[in-house]
N, C-alpha and C positions, 0 to 999 in steps of 0.2 A: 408625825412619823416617830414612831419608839426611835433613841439612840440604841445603833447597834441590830437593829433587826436589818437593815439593808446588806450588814457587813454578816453575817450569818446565809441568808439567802444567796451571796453573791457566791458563797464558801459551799451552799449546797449545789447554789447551779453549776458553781466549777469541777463538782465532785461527780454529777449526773453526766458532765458535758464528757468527761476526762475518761469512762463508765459507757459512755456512746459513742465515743471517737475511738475506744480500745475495740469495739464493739464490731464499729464500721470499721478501722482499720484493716481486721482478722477475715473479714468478708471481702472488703477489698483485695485483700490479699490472695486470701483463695479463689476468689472468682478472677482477678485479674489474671493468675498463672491459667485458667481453664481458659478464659478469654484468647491470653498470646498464645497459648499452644493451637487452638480450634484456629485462631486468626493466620499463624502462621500456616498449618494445614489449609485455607484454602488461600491462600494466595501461592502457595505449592503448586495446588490444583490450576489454580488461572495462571500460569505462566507456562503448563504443560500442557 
């Protein structure tokens, strides 16, 4: 194993991961507010 190729790689995956979680966060985000509001609409509906 190269010294230092592991600590490079470890520095690009945290780079990719950090790049995917902002990614999925913004999606989470936006889909969760459509999710609560649709979720609360029908359980509106089943209690009426």
């Amino acid at each position: 194993m190269v010294p230092g190729k592991g600590e490079c790689d470890a520095e690009q995956d945290r780079a990719d991961l950090s790049v995917s979680a902002r990614k999925a966060l913004r999606d989470l985000s936006g889909a969760g507010q459509q999710r609560a509001h649709r979720h609360k609409q029908t359980t509106e509906n089943a209690v009426h």
